[in-house]
C-alpha positions in Angstrom: 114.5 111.0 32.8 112.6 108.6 34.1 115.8 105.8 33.8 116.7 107.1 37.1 119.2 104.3 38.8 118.7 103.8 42.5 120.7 102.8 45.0 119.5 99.6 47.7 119.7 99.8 51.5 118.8 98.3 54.2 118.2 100.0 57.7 118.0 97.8 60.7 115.3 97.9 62.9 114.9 96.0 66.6 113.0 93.3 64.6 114.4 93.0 61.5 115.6 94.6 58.8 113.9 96.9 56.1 114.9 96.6 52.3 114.5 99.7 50.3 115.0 102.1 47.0 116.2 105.2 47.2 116.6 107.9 44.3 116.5 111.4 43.4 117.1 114.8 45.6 114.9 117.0 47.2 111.9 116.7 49.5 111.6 113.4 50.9 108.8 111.2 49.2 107.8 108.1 50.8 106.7 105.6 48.5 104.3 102.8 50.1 104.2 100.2 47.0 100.8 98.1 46.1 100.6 94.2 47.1 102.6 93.5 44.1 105.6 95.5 43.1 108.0 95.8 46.4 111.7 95.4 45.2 111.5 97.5 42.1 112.1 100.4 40.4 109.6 101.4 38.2 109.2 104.3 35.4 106.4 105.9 37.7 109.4 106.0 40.4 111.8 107.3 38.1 109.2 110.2 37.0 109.2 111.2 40.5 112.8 111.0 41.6 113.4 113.0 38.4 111.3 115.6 39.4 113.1 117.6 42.3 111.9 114.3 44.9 114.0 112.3 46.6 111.9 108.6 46.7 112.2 106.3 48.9 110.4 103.0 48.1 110.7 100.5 51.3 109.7 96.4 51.0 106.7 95.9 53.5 107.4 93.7 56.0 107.3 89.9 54.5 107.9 91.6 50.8 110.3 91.6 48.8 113.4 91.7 50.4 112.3 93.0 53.8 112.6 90.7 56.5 109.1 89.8 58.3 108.7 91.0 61.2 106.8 88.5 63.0 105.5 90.9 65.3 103.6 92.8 63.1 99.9 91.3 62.4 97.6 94.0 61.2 98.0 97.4 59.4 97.8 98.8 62.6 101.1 97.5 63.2 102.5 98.7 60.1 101.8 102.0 61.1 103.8 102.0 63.6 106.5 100.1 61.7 106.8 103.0 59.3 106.6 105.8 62.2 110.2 103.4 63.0 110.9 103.7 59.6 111.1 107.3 59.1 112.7 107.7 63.0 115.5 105.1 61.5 115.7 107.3 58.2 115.6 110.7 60.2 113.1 112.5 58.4 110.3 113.7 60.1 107.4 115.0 57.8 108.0 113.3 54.6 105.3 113.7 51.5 103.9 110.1 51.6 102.5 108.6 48.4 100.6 105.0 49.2 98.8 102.9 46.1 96.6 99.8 46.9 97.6 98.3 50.1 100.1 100.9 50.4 97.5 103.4 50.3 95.5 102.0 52.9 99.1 101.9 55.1 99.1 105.7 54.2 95.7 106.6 55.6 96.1 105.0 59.0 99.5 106.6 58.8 98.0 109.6 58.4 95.0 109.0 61.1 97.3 107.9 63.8 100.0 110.4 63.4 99.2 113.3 61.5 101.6 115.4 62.4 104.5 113.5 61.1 103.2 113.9 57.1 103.6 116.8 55.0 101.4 116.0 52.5 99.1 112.5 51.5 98.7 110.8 48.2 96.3 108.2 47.7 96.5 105.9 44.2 93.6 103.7 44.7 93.6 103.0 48.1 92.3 99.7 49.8 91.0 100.1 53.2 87.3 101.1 53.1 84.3 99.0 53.5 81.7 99.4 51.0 79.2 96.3 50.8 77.5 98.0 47.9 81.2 98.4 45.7 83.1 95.3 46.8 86.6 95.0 46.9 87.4 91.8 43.9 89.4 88.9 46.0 92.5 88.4 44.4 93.1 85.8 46.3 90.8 83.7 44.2 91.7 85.2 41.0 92.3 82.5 38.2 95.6 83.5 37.2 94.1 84.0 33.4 92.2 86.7 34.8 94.9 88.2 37.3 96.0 90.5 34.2 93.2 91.4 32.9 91.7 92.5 36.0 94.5 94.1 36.8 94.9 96.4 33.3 92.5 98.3 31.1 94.3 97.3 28.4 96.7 94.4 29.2 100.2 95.0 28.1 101.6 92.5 25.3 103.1 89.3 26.1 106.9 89.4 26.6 108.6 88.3 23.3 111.5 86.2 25.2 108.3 84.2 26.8 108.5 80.8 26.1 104.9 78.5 25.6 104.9 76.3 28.0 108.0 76.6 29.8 108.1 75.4 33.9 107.3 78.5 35.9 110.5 80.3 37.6 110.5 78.2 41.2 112.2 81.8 43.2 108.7 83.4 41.5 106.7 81.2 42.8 107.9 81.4 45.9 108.2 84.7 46.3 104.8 85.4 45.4 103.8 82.7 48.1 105.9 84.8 50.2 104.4 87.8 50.0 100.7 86.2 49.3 101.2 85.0 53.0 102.1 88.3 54.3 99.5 90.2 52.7 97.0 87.6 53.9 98.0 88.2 57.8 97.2 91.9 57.6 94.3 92.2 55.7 92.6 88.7 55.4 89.6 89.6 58.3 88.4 92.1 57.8 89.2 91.4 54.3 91.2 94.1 52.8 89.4 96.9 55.6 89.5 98.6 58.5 85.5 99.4 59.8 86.8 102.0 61.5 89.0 103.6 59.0 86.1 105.3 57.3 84.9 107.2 60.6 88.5 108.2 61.4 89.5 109.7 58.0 88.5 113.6 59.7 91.5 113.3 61.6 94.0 114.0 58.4 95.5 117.4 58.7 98.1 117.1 55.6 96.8 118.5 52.2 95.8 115.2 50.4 95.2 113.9 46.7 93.2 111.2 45.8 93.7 109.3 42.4 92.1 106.6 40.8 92.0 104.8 37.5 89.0 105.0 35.4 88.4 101.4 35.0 89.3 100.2 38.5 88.5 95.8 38.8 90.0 95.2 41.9 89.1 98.5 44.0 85.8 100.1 42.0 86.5 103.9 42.0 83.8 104.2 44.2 86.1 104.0 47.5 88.7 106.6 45.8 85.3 108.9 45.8 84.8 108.4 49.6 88.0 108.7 50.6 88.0 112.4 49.0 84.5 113.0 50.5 85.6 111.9 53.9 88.7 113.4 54.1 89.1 117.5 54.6 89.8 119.6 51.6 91.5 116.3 49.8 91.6 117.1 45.9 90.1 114.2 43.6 91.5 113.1 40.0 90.8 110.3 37.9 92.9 109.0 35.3 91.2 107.7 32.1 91.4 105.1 30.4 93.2 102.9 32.7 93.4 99.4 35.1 94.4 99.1 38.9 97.8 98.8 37.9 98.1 102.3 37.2 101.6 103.4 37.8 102.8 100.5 35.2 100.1 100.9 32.8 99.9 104.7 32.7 103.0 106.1 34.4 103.6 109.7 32.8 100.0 110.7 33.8 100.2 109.4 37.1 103.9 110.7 37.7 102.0 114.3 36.0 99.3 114.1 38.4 101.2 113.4 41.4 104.4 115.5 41.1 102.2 118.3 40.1 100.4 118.3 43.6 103.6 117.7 45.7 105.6 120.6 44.0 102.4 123.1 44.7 102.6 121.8 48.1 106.0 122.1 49.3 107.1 120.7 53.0 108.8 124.4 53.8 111.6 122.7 55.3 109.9 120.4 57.6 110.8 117.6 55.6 113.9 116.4 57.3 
């Protein structure tokens, strides 16, 4: 079931106005998506939405098609973007799922204003800084390497791929777009908070804590502090598998994730 169709929206905020995916029914799931990825529907989503959640998967501000909001210029900003968010939406305590950069969105989230999630999910979150375990830049990534840093084992190329054809100019572009945006928020510090770390004992909502085995860009290391640092969070670890862990391995991620949210209902705060 995981061919779940979903229907596009766009809720106007005072600056701008937010693009999103919406699917399934039952307890609301917010779905924070990685530095690549806003805009689509994945298999991972579908998993969820099929699985008694209703997901809704907004575009970042300066992603996909989300309008920028100029006014926002650090994470700390997107917090308070997404508290609008969920005012604009009317739900009040949603389950709130975050990978990547997403993830690091959904800790601060859940450090500023913990009473407004029901439960936390974290998919190898950015955020922390560890000197000893590095965060790799993908900024300087060759783009040979972007896959395989990306996947444990890369997926085959597409077959309708053609050697040496010109690049797709609206690709290019948007990934300049949303290079530029990602840069504003987390470009110094790079890809951190300093303070996050100290700040993570404020999290009231139960909280699970995922990471692929074979993490490039974030080493598993700052999934492991995360769950150490936050109170009673549950740890998994999903072998076998690259920082794009919802494409490469979607069923056990979906399995993983839908089976902490459903033992953890939101007992009709959700909404």
């Amino acid at each position: 079931m995981a061919d779940v169709v979903p229907t596009e929206e766009f809720i106007a905020l005072a600056g701008g106005r937010v693009h999103l995916l919406r699917a399934g029914t039952g307890e609301p799931v917010l779905f924070l998506h990685a530095a690549g990825g806003a805009a689509e529907w994945l298999p991972f989503h579908g998993l969820l939405a099929s699985s008694g959640f209703e997901v809704i998967a907004p575009d970042h501000p300066g992603f996909g098609k989300s309008d920028e909001f100029p006014e926002a210029e650090a994470v700390d900003d997107l917090v308070f973007h997404y508290l609008d968010v969920l005012d604009a939406l009317g739900i009040d305590r949603p389950h709130v799922v975050g990978a990547s950069f997403g993830g690091w969105i959904a800790a601060e989230l859940a450090v500023y204003a913990p009473h407004r999630i029901g439960s936390l999910t974290l998919l190898s979150a950015a955020g922390l800084r560890l000197p000893e375990h590095p965060v790799t830049d993908r900024f300087l990534l060759p783009p040979a390497k972007v896959v395989t840093t990306l996947f444990h084992t890369p997926p085959p190329a597409s077959p309708t791929a053609t050697p040496g054809a010109p690049p797709d100019l609206d690709a290019v572009i948007a990934a300049y777009r949303e290079a530029t945006a990602l840069a504003r928020f987390c470009w110094v510090p790079f890809m951190s908070d300093p303070k996050l770390e100290r700040r993570l004992g404020r999290i009231t909502a139960p909280t699970l804590v995922v990471a692929p085995s074979d993490d490039r860009l974030i080493p598993v290391e700052h999934a492991r502090r995360y769950a150490a640092r936050i109170p009673e969070a549950s740890y998994a670890e999903v072998a076998d598998c690259g920082h794009a862990m919802y494409v490469e391995k979607p069923v056990e991620f979906a399995s993983v994730v839908t089976g902490f949210l459903g033992a953890r209902p939101l007992s009709g705060a959700g909404r």
